[in-house]
KEKE-3310 file (N, C-alpha, C; in steps of 0.2 Angstrom, whole numbers, plus 5000, padded with zeros to 4 digits):
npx = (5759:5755:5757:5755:5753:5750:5743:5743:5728:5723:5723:5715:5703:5699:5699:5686:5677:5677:5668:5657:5657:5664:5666:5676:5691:5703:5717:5713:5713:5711:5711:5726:5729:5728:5717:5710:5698:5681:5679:5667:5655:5663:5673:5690:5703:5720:5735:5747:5753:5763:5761:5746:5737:5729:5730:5724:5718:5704:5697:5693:5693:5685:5684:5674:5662:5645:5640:5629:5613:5598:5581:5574:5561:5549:5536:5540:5540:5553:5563:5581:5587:5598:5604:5613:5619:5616:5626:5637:5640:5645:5659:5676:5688:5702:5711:5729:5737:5751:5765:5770:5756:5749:5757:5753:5739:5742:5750:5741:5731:5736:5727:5715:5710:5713:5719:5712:5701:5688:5688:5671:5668:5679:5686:5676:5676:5688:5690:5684:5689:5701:5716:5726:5743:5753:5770:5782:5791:5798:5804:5796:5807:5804:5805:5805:5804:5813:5820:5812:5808:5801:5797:5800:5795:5788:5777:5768:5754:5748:5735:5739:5751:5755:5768:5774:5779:5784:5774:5766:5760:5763:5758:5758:5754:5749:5743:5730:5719:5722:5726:5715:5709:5717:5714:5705:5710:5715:5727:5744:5753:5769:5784:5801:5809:5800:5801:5814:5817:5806:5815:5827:5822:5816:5826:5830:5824:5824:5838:5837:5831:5839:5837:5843:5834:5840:5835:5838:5840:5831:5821:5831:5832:5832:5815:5811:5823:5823:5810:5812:5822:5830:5830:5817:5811:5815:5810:5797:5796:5791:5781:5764:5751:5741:5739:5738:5748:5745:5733:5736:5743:5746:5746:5740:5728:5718:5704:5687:5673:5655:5638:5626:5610:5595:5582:5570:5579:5592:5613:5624:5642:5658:5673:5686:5701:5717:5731:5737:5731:5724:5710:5709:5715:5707:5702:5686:5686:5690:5705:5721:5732:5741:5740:5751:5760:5774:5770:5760:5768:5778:5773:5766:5777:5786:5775:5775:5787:5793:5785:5776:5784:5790:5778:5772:5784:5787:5793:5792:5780:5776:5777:5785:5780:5783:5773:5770:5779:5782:5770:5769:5767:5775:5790:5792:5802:5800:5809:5821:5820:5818:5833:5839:5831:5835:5848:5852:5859:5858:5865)
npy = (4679:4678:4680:4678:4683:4673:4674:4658:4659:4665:4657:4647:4652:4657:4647:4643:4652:4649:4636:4639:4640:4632:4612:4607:4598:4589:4584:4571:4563:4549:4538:4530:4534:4547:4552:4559:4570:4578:4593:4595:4601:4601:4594:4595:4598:4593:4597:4595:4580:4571:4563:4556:4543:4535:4543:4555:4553:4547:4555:4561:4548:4537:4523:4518:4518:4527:4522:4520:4518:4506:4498:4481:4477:4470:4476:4488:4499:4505:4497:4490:4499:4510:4523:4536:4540:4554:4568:4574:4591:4600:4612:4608:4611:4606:4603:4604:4596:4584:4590:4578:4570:4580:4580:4567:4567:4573:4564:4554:4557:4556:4543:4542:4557:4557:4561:4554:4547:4552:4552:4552:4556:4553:4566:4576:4574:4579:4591:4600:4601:4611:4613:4616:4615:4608:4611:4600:4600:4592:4580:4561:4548:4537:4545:4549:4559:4566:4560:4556:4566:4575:4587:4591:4604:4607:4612:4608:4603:4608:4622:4631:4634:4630:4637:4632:4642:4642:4651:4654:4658:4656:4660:4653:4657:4646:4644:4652:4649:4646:4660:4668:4662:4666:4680:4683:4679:4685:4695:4701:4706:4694:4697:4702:4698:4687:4678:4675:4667:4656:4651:4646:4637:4629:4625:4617:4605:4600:4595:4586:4575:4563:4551:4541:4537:4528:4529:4533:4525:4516:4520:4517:4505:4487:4480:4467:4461:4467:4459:4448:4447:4439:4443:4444:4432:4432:4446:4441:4431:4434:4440:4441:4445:4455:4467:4480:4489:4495:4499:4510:4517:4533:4533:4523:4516:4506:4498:4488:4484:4482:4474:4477:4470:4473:4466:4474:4486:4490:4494:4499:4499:4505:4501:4499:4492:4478:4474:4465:4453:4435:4435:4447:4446:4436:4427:4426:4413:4405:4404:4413:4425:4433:4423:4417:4421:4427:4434:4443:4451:4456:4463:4473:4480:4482:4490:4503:4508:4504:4501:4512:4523:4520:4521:4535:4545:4554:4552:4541:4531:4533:4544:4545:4544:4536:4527:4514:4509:4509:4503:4488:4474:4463:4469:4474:4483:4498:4503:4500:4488:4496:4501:4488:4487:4498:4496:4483:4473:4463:4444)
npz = (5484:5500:5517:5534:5551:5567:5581:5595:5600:5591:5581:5584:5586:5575:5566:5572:5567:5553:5554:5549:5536:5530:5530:5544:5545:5554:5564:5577:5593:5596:5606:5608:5596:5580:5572:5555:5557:5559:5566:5577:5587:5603:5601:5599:5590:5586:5587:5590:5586:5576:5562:5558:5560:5551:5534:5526:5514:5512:5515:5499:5496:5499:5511:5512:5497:5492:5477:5466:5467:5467:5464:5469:5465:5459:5454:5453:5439:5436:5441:5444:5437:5437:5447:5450:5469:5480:5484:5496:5496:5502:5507:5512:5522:5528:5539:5546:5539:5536:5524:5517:5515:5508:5495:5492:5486:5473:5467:5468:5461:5446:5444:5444:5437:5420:5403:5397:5404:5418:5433:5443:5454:5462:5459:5462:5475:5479:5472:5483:5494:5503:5507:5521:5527:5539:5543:5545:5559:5567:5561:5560:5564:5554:5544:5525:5518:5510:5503:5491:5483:5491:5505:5524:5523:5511:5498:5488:5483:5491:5500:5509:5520:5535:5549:5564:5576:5590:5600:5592:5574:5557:5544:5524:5509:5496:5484:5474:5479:5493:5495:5493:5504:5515:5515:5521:5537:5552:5560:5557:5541:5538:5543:5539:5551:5555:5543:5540:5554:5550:5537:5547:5553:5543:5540:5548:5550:5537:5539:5549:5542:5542:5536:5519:5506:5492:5474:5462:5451:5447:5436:5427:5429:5421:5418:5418:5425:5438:5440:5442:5449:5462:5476:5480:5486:5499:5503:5505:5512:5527:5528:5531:5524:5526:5523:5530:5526:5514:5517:5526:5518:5509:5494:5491:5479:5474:5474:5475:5468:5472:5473:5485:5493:5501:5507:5496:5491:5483:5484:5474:5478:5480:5487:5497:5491:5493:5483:5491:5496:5493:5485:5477:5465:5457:5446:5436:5431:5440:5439:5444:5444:5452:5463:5472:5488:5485:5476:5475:5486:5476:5469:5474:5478:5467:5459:5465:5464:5452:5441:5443:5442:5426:5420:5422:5424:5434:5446:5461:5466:5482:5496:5506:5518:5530:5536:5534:5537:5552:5555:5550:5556:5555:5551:5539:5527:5516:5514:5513:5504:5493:5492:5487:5477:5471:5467:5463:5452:5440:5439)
capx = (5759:5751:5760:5751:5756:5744:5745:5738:5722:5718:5723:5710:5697:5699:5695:5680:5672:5676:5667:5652:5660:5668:5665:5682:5692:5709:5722:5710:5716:5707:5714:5732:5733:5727:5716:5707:5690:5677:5678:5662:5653:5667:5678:5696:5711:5728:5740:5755:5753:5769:5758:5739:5739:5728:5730:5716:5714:5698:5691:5693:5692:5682:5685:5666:5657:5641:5639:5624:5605:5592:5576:5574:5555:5544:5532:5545:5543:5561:5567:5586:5589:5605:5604:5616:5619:5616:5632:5636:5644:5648:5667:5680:5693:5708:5717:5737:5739:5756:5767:5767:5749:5745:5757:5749:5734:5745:5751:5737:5727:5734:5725:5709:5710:5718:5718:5704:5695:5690:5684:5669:5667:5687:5687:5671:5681:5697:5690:5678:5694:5704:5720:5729:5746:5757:5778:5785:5797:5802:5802:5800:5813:5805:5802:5810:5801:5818:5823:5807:5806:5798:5801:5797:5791:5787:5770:5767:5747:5745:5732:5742:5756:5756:5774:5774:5786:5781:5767:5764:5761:5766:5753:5760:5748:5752:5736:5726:5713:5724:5727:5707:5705:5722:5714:5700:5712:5719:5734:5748:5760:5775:5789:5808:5813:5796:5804:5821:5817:5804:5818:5830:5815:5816:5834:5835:5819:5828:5843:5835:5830:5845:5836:5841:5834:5841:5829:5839:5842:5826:5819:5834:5834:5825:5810:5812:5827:5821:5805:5815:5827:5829:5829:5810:5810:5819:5805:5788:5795:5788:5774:5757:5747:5737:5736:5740:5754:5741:5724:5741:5749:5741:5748:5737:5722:5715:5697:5682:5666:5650:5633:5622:5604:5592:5574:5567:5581:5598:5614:5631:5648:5664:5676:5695:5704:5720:5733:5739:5725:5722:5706:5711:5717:5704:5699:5678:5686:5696:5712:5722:5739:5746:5739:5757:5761:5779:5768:5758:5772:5782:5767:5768:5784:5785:5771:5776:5795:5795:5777:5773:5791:5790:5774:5771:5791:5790:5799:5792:5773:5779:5780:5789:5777:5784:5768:5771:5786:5781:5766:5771:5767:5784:5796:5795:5805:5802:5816:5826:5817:5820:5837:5839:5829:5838:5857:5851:5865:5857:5871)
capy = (4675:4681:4679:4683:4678:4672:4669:4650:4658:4667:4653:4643:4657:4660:4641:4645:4657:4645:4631:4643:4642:4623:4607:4608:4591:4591:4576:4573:4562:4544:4534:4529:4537:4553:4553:4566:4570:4583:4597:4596:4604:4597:4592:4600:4596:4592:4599:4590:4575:4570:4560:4554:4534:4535:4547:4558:4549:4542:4562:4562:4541:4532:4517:4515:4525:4522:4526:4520:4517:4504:4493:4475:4476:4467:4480:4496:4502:4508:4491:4487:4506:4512:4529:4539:4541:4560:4567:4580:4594:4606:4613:4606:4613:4598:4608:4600:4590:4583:4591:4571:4566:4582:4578:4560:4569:4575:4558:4547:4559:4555:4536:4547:4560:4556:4566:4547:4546:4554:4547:4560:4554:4556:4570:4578:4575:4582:4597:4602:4604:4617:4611:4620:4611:4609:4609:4596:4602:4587:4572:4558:4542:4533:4547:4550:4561:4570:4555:4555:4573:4580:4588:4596:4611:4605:4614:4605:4598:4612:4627:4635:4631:4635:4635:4634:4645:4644:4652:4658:4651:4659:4655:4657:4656:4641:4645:4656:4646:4649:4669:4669:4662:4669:4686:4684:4680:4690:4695:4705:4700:4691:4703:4699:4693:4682:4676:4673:4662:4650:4648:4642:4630:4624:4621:4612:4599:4595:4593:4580:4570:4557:4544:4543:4531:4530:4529:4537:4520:4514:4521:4512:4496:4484:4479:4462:4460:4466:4457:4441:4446:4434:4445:4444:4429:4435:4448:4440:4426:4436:4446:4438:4447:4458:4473:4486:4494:4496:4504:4518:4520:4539:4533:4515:4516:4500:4497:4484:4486:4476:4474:4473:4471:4472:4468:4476:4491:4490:4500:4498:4501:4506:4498:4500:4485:4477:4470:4462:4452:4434:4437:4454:4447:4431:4428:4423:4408:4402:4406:4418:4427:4434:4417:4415:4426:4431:4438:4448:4457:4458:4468:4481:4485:4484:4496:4508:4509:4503:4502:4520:4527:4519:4526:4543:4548:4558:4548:4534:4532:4533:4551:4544:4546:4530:4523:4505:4504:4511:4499:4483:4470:4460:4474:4474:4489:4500:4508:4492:4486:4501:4501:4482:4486:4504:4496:4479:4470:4456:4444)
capz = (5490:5507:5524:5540:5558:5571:5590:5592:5602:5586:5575:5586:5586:5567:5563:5572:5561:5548:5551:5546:5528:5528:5534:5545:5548:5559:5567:5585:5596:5598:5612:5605:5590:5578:5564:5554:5561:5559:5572:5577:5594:5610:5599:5598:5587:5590:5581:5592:5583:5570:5558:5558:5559:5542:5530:5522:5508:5516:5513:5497:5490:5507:5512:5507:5494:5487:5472:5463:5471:5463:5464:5464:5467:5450:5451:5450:5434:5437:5444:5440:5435:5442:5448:5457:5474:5480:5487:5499:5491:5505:5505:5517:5527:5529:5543:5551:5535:5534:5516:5512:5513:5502:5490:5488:5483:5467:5464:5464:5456:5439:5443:5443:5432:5415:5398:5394:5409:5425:5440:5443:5462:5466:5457:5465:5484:5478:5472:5487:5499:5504:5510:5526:5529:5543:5540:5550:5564:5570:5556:5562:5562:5549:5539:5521:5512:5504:5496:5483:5480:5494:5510:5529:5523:5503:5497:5483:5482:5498:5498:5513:5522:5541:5551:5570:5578:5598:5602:5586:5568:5552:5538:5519:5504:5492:5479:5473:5485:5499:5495:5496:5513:5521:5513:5527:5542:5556:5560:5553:5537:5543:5543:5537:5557:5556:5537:5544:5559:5545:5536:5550:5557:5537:5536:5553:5549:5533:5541:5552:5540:5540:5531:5513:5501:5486:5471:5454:5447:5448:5430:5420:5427:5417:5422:5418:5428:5444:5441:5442:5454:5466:5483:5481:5491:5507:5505:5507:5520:5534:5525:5532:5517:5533:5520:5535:5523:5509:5519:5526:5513:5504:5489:5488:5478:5475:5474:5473:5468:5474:5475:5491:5491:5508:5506:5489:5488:5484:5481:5473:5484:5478:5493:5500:5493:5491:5480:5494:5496:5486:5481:5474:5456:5455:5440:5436:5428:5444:5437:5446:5441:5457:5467:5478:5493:5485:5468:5477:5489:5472:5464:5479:5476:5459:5456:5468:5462:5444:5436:5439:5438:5421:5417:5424:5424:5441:5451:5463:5471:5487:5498:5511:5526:5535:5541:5534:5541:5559:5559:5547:5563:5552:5550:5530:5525:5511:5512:5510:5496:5487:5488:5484:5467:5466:5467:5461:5445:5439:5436)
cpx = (5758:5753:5757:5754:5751:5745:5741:5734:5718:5718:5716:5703:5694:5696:5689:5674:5673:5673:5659:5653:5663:5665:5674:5682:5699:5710:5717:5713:5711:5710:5721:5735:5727:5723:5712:5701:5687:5676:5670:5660:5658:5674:5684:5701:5715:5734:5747:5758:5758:5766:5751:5741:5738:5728:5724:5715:5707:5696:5690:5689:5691:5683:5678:5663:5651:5639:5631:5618:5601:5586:5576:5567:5553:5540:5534:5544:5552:5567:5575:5590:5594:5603:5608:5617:5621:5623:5632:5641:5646:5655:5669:5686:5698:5714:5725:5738:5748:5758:5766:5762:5747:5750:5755:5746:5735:5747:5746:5730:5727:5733:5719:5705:5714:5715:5712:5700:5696:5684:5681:5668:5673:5687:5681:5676:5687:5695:5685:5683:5698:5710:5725:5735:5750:5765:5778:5793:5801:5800:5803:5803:5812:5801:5807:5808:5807:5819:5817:5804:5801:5800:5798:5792:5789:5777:5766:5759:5742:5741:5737:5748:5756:5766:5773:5782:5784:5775:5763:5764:5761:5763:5756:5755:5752:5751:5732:5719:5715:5724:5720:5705:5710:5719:5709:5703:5716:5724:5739:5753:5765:5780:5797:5811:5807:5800:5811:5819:5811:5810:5823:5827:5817:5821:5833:5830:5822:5835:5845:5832:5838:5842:5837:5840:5835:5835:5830:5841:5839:5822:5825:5834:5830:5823:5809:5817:5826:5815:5804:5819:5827:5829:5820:5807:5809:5812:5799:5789:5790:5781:5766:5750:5741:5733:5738:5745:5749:5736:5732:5741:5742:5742:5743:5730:5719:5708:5693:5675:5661:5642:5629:5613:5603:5586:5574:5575:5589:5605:5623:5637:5656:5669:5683:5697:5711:5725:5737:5737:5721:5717:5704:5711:5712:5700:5691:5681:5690:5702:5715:5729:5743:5741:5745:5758:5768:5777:5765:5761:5777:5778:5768:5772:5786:5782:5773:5782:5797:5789:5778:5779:5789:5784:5774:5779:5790:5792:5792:5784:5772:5781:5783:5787:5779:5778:5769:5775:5785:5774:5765:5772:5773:5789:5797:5797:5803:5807:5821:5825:5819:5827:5841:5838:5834:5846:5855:5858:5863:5863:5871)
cpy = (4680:4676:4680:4677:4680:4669:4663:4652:4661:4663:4651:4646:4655:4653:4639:4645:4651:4641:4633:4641:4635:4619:4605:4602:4592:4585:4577:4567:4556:4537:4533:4533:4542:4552:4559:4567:4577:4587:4599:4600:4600:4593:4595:4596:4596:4592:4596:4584:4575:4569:4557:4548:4534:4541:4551:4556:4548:4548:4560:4553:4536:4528:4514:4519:4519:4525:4525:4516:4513:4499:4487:4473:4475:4474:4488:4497:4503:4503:4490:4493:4509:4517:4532:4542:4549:4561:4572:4585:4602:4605:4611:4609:4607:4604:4605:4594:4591:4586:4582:4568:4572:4583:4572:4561:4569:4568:4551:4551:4558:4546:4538:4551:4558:4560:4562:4548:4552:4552:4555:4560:4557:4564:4577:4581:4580:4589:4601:4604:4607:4614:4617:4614:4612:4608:4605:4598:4598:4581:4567:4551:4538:4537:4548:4553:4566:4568:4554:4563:4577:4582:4590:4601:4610:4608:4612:4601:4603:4616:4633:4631:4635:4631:4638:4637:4649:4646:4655:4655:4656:4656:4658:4652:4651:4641:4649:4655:4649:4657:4671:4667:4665:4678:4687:4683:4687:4689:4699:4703:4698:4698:4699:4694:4688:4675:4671:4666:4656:4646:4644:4636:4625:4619:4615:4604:4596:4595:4587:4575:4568:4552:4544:4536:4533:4527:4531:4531:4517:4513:4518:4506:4493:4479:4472:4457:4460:4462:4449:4439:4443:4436:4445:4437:4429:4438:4447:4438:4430:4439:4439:4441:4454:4465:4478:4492:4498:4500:4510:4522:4527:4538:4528:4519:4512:4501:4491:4488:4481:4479:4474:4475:4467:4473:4471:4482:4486:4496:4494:4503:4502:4505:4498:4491:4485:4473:4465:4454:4444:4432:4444:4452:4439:4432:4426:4415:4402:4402:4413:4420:4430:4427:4416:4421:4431:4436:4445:4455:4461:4463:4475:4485:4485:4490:4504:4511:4507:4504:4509:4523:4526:4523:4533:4545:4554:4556:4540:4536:4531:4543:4549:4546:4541:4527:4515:4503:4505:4504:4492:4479:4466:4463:4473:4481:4492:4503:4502:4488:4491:4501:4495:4483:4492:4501:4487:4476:4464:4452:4438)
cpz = (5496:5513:5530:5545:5561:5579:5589:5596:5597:5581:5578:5584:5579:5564:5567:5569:5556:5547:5550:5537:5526:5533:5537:5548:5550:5561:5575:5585:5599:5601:5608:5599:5586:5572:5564:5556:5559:5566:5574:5586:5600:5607:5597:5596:5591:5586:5583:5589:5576:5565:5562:5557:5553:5541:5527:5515:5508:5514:5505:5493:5497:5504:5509:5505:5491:5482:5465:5469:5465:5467:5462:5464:5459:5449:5453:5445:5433:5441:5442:5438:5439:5441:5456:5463:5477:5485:5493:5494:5494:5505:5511:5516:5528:5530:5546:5545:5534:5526:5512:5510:5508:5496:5487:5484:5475:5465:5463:5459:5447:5436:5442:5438:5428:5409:5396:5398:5417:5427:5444:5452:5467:5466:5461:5473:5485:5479:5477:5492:5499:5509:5515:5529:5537:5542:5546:5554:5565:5567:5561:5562:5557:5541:5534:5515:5507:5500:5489:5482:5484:5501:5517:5529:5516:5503:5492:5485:5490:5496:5504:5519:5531:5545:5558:5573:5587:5599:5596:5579:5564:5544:5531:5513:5500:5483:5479:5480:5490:5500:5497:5504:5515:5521:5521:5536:5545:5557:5556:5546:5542:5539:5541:5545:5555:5547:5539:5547:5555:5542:5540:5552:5551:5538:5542:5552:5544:5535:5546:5550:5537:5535:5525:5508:5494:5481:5463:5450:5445:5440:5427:5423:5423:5420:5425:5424:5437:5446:5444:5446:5461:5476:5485:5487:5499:5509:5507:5510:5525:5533:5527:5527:5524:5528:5523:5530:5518:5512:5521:5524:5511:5499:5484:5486:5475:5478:5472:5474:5467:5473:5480:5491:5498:5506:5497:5485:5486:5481:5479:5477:5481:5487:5491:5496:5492:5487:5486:5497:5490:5481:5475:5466:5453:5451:5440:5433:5431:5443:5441:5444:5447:5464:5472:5480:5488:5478:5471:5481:5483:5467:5467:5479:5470:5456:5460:5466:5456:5441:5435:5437:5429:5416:5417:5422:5428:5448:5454:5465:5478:5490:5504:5518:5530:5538:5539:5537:5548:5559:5554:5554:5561:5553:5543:5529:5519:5507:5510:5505:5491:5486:5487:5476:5465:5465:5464:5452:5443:5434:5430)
residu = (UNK:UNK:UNK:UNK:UNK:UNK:UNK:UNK:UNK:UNK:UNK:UNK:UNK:UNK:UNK:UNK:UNK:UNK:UNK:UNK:UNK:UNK:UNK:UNK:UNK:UNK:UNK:UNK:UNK:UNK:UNK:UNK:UNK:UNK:UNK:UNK:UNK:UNK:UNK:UNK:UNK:UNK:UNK:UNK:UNK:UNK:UNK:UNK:UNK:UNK:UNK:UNK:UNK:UNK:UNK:UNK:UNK:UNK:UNK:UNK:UNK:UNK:UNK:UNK:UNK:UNK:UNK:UNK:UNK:UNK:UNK:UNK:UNK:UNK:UNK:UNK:UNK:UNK:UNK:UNK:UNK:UNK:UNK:UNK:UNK:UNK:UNK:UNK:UNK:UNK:UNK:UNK:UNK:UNK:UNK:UNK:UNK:UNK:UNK:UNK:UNK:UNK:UNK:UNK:UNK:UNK:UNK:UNK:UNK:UNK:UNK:UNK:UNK:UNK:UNK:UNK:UNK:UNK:UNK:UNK:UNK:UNK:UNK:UNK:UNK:UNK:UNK:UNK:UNK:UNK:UNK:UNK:UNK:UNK:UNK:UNK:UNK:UNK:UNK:UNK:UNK:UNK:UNK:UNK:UNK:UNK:UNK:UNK:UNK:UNK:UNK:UNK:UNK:UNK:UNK:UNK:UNK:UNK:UNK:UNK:UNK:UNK:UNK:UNK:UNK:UNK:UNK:UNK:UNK:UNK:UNK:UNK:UNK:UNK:UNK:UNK:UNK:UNK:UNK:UNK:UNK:UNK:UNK:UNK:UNK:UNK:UNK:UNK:UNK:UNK:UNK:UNK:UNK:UNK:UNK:UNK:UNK:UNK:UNK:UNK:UNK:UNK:UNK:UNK:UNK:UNK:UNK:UNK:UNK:UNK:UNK:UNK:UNK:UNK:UNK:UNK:UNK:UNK:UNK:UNK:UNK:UNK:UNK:UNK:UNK:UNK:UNK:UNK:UNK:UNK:UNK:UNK:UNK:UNK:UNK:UNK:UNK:UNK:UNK:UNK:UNK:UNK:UNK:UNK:UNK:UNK:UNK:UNK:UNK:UNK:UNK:UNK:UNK:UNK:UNK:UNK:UNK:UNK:UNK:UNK:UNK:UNK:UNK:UNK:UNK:UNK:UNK:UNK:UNK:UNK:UNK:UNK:UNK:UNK:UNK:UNK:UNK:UNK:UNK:UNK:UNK:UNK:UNK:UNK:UNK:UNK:UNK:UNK:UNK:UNK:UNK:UNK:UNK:UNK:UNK:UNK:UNK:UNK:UNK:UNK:UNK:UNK:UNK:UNK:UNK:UNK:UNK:UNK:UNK:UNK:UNK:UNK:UNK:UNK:UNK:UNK:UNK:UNK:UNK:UNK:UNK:UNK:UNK:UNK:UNK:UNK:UNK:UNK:UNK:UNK:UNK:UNK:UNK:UNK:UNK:UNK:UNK:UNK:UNK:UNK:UNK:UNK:UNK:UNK:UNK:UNK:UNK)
# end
């Protein structure tokens, strides 16, 4: 592990020189709210920022990919012939990321990769970025990443972890990746007082997060039970299907895939979608299995808090970044949902 401390004129500098070596992306600051962006020429980060509205998912699994290119011309030879869409394949930088959006990475990756199959597109994005995190000083109110197994300062799915400490930032290697870029920065190691004062910053960030969801009861209920349970109703009253929790969330990965055809070419689309959505589960035959509002809210919370539990057995799909609950235009809870199903007794 490689520590090195950095004044923030030479963090700034230092991510400079690198955008020689990466396509560097960073939280900037677009009228109300933060997302990730490419630090291009006039463009400056903003590292002040708590959470980024959306999550980086979007680098790795866009909202719109294209993934095959073809011809509908009669006299192509090659008409009808899917052929894949060139990709870019320089290396990215993914600087001030939250610990909970690079843990999502780790959790929806094993919907991507599996020991059967892997998604060579996800997998392509994932592997090209170099993650640089930021600890969370100051969580905020709707956040709960302790209760599902991560935390303030949690490295898990990081290449490096930076910790602000005033005028100065405190970079610690996560991965072998990370120990290769931190080898090329400036600055001194961290020394035992710079060591010292991380940890106190640690203790007091998680000692700020009051929210606790619980979540340990989850994997034994039976499935059947909650699936049936009669709170589901209360829940979807208010839910107008809008989706907004779903495009957030880091953990959603839900997709359609289309055709569109302009003139002679055309290309195939891999597209954002959701289960929220009741076009999402219709069937070719008119038939649909989630067709009523309360199936579809019951699927959301189902999969996130039972499905995978039951599958994966690493806890919940959920890292407790709070954005649904901060921008749900109803006020639907997750954290209330979850502990309905975790303390639930069907009688």
């Amino acid at each position: 592990m490689i520590e090195k401390i950095l004044s923030k004129n030479e963090w700034n500098e230092w991510l400079k020189t690198l955008g020689g070596r990466y396509e560097v992306f960073a939280p900037v600051r677009l009228g109300d709210f933060a997302n990730f962006a490419p630090l291009t020429e006039g463009i400056l980060p903003d590292f002040s920022v708590q959470n980024t509205r959306l999550s980086p998912k979007g680098l790795v699994h866009p909202p719109s990919e294209k993934m095959f290119q073809f011809s509908t011309d009669p006299g192509d030879p090659e008409a009808h012939i899917l052929k894949e869409v060139p990709k870019e394949d320089r290396d990215r930088l993914l600087v001030g990321v939250r610990p909970c959006d690079a843990r999502a990475f780790q959790l929806v990756r094993l919907n991507f990769i599996t020991t059967q199959y892997v998604d060579p597109w996800w997998r392509r994005g994932y592997e090209r970025l170099t993650l640089v995190g930021a600890a969370c000083l100051a969580p905020c109110s709707t956040c709960f990443c302790t209760s599902v197994g991560g935390g303030p300062f949690d490295g898990t799915g990081l290449d490096v972890l930076t910790i602000e400490m005033g005028d100065r930032l405190l970079l610690r290697s996560v991965t072998e990746k990370g120990e290769k870029l931190l080898a090329g920065a400036p600055g001194p190691k961290a020394g035992s007082e710079e060591q010292r004062e991380a940890q106190r910053l640690q203790a007091e960030a998680e000692g700020a997060m009051t929210e606790k969801v619980p979540t340990d009861r989850l994997k034994d209920q039976p499935l059947l039970d909650l699936f049936n349970a009669p709170f589901w109703d209360e829940i979807q009253f208010a839910c107008i299907n809008c989706g907004t929790c779903t495009y957030l969330c880091p953990t959603c990965w839900c997709f359609d895939i289309q055709d569109e055809v302009h003139g002679k070419e055309g290309v195939r689309l891999r597209n954002w979608d959701s289960c929220m959505y009741p076009l999402f589960t219709l069937h070719g035959s008119g038939h649909n299995p989630r067709g009523e509002k309360v199936q579809r809210v019951r699927q959301r919370f189902m999969h996130k808090l039972k499905y995978y539990v039951d599958k994966y057995g690493n806890g919940v799909a959920c890292v407790g970044c709070g954005r649904c609950v901060l921008f749900c235009p109803v006020n639907i809870d997750i954290r209330r949902v979850a502990r309905l199903m975790n303390d639930y007794q069907a009688k």
